[in-house]
C-alpha positions in Angstrom: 0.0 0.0 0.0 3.0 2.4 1.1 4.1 1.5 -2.7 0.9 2.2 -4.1 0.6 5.7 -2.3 3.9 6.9 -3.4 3.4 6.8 -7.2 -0.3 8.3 -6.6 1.5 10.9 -4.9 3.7 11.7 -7.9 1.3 11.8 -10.2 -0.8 14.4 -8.6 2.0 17.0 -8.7 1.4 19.9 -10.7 1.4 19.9 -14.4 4.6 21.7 -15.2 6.7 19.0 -12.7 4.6 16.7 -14.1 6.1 17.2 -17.5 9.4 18.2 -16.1 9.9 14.6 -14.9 8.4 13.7 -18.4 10.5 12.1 -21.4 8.9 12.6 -24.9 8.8 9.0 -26.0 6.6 9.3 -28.7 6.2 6.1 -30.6 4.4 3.2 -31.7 3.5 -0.3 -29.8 1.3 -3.1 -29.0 -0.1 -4.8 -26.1 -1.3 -8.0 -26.6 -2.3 -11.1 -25.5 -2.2 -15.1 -26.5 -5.6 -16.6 -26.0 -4.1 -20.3 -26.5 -1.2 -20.0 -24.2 -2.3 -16.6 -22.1 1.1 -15.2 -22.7 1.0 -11.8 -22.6 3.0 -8.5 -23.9 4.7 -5.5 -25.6 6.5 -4.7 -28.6 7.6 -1.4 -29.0 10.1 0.9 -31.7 10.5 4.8 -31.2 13.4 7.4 -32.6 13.8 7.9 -28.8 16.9 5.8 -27.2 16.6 2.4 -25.1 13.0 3.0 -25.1 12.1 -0.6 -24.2 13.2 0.4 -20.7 10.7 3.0 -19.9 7.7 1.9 -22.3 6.8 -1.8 -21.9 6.1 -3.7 -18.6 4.3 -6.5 -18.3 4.2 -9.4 -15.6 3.0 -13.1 -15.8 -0.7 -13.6 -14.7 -1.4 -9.8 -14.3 -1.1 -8.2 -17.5 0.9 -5.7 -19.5 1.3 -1.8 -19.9 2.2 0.6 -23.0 3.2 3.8 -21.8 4.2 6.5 -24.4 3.8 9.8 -25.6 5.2 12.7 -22.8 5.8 8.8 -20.6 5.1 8.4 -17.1 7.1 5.5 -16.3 4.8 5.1 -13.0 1.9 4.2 -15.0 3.4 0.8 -15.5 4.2 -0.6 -12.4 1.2 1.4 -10.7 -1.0 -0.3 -13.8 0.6 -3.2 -13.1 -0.3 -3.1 -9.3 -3.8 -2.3 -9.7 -4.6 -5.4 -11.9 -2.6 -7.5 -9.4 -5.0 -6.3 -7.0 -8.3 -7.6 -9.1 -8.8 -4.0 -11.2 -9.7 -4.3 -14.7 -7.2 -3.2 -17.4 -10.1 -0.4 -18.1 -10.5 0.2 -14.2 -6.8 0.8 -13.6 -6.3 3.1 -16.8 -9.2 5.2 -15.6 -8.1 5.6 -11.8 -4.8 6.6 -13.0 -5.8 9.3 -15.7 -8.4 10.4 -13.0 -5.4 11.4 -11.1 -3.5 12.7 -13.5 -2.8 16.6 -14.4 -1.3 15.8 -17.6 -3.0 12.9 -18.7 -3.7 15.5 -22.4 -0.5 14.3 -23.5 -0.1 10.6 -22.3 -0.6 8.0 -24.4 -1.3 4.5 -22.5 -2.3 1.1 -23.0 -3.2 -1.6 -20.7 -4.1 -5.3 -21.0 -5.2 -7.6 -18.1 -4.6 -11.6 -17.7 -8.6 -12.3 -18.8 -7.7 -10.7 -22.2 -9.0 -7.1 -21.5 -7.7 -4.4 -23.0 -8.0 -0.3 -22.2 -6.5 2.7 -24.1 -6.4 6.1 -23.9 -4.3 8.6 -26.1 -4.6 12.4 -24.9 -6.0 15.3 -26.9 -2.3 17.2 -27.0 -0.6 14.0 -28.2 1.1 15.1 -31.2 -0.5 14.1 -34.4 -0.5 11.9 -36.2 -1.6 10.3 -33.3 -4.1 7.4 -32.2 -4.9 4.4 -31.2 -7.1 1.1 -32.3 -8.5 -1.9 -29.3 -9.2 -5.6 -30.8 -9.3 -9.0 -29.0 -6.8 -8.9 -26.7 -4.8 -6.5 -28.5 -4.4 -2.6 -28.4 -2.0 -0.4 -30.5 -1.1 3.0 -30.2 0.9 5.5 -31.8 2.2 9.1 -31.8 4.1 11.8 -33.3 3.2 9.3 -36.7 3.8 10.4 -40.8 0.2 9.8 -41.3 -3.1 7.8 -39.5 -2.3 4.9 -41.9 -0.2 3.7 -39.0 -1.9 2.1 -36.0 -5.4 0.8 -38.3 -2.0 -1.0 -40.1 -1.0 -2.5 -36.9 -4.1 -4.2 -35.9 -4.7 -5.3 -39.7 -1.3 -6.9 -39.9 -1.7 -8.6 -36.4 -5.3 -9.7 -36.5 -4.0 -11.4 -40.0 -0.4 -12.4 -38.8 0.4 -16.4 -38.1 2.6 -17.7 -35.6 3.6 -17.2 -32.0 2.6 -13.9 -30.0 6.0 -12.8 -31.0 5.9 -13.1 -34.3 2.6 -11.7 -34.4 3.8 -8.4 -32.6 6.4 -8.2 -34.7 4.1 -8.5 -37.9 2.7 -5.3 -36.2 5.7 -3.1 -35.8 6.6 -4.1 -39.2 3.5 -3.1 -40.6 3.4 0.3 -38.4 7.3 0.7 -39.9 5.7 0.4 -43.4 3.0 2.7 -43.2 5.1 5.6 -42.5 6.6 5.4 -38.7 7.0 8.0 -36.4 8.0 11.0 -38.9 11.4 11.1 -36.9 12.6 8.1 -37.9 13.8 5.3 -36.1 16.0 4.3 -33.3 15.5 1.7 -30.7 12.8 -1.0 -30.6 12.0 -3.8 -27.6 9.7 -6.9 -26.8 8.5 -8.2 -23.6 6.9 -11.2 -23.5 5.4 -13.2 -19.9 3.9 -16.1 -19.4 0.3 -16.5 -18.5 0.6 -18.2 -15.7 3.2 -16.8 -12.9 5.7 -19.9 -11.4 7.3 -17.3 -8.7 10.1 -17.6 -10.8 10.5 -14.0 -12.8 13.4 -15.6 -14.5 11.0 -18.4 -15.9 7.5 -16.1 -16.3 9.5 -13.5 -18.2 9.6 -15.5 -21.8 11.4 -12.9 -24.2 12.9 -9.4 -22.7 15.2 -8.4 -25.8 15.9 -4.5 -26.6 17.6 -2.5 -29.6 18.8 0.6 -27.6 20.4 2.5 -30.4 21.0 1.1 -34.0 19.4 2.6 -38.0 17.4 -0.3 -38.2 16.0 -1.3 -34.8 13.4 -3.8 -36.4 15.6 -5.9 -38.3 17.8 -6.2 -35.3 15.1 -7.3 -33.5 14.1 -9.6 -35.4 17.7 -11.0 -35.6 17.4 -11.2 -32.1 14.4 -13.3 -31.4 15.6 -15.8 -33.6 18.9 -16.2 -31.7 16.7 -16.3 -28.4 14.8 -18.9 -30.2 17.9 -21.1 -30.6 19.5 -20.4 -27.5 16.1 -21.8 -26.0 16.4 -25.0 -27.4 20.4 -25.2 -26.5 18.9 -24.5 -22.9 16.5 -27.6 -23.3 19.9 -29.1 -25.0 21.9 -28.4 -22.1 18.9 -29.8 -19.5 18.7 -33.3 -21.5 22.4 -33.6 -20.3 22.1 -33.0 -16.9 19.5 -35.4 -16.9 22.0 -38.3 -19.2 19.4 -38.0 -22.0 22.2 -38.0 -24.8 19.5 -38.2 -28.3 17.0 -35.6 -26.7 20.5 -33.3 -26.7 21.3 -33.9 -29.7 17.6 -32.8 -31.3 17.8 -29.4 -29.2 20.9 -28.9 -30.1 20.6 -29.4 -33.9 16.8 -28.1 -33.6 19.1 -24.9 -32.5 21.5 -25.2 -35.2 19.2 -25.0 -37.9 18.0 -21.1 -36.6 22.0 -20.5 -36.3 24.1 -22.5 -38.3 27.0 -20.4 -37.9 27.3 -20.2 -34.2 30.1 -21.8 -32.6 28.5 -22.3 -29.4 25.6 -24.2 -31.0 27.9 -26.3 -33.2 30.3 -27.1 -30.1 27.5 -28.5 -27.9 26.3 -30.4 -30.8 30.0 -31.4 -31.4 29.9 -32.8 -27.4 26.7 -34.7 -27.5 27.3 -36.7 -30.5 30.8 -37.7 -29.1 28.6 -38.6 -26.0 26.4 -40.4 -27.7 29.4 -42.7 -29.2 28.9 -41.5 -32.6 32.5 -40.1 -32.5 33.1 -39.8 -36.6 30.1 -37.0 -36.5 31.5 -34.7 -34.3 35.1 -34.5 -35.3 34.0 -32.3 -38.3 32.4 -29.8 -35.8 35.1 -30.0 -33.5 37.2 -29.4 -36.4 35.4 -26.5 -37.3 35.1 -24.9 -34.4 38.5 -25.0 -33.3 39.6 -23.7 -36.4 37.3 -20.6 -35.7 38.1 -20.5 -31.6 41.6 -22.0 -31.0 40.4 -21.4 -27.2 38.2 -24.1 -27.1 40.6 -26.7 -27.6 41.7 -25.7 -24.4 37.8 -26.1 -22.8 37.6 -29.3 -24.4 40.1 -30.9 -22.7 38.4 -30.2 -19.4 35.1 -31.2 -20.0 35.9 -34.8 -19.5 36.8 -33.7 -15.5 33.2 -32.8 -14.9 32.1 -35.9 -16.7 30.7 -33.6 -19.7 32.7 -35.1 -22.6 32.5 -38.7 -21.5 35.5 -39.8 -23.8 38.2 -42.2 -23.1 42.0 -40.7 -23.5 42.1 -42.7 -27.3 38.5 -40.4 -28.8 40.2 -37.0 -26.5 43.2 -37.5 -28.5 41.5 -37.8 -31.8 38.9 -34.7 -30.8 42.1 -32.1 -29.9 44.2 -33.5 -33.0 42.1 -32.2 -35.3 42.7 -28.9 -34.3 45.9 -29.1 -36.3 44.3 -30.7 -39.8 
């Protein structure tokens, strides 16, 4: 409650500190929500720097919050409070623009866990400027070339395929080729949470990636959730070893391959399962290859088999580190 009081407190100062302690984020993003899995989220790209970290929140089994325009940070973990506490996405929006002198330039969204979804974009947010609500799914933008960009969002992500990321994405993309925020672009985010919360925040919070500063944030992003992607399944890799499970390895690991074929890392693991597995000729190419490319990891390799990871006799160790020199 003491929490609770102190952001309500700062948004009832007066309107100039109000927008004193304001940062013109202006932008364009979604909220939006899975019905199959409940996962829940934001995807976000602005001409404004690191703007993942003061736009999107979102926590597993509560809900998520936008917050853009002249931001108030507060109104996301205040937002976020509120709907932990039983409030509707629409009841938490309201009580916080109720108590807000500047709410004219804010632009907010807000989704709950049961798929409800609130918006609200202020009469002095500069235009273009709007926002669209659909099933589970708000988006928003300001400061905009044209209007052609948010009714583009929700077309492109009430028609998109694929996982709530890729369907967010699909969004931003389409917001990107409508026009965009008529400053250009800068830095774009997702956050993605689980529907359900384990009381593990490292576990509910399934995709946090940001593009602080780079000419084409989108792309980058994009690049990025693929290489999440792979390093998930050289996670589940990495679990079916601890547990002795040699072949479920080895389908993580090439499962993760197949997004990164280039990656050393993924190709080393791969390398180390298959040599587990017995099925030494396999992964002396790989070893090959990636010694060739990281002369360092010959070194790692010949520790493994202390911590029982490469579980080699000394006759297959010898043949793994001599093809360092072929």
């Amino acid at each position: 409650m003491r929490r609770l009081l102190q952001i309500l407190m700062l948004l009832l100062l007066p309107v100039s500190g109000v927008l004193a302690q304001s940062r013109p984020v202006h932008t364009y993003s979604i909220v939006a929500r899975d019905a199959a899995t409940g996962e829940m989220g934001v995807a976000v790209q602005s001409h404004w720097f690191s703007v993942g970290s003061i736009v999107s929140w979102a926590e597993a089994g509560v809900g998520a919050v936008a917050t853009q325009s002249f931001v108030d940070p507060a109104y996301g973990p205040l937002g976020l409070e509120m709907m932990r506490n039983g409030k509707s996405a629409q009841q938490a929006l309201d009580g916080l623009l109720a108590s807000d002198p500047g709410l004219a330039v804010r632009q907010v969204a807000m989704l709950d866990a049961k798929g409800n979804v609130a918006a609200h974009t202020g009469n002095k947010c500069i235009p273009a400027a709007g926002h669209i609500t659909g099933e589970q799914f708000s988006v928003q933008a300001n400061l905009m070339v044209n209007d052609a960009v948010w009714p583009a969002m929700a077309k492109a992500y009430r028609e998109a395929k694929g996982e709530l990321a890729d369907r967010m994405l699909a969004a931003l993309d389409a917001a990107q080729a409508a026009g965009g925020d008529i400053r250009g672009k800068q830095s774009a985010a997702i956050l993605i949470v689980s529907g359900t919360p384990t009381g593990k925040s490292w576990v509910d919070r399934r995709i946090d990636l940001r593009v602080e500063d780079h000419p084409e944030p989108l792309k980058e992003l994009r690049r990025l959730v693929s290489v999440h992607r792979a390093y998930e399944r050289m996670n589940k890799g990495d679990l079916a070893v601890e547990k002795g499970d040699i072949e479920g390895a080895l389908r993580e690991y090439r499962a993760a391959e197949r997004l990164l074929p280039n990656n050393v890392e993924v190709q080393y693991w791969s390398a180390v399962s298959l040599a587990n597995a017995g099925r030494l000729p396999e992964a002396l190419p790989l070893f090959k290859s990636v010694f060739a490319r990281e002369p360092a990891w010959v070194e790692l390799t010949s520790r493994l088999p202390k911590v029982d990871l490469l579980k080699v006799d000394e006759a297959a160790l010898t043949k793994i580190l001599a093809v360092r020199s072929k």
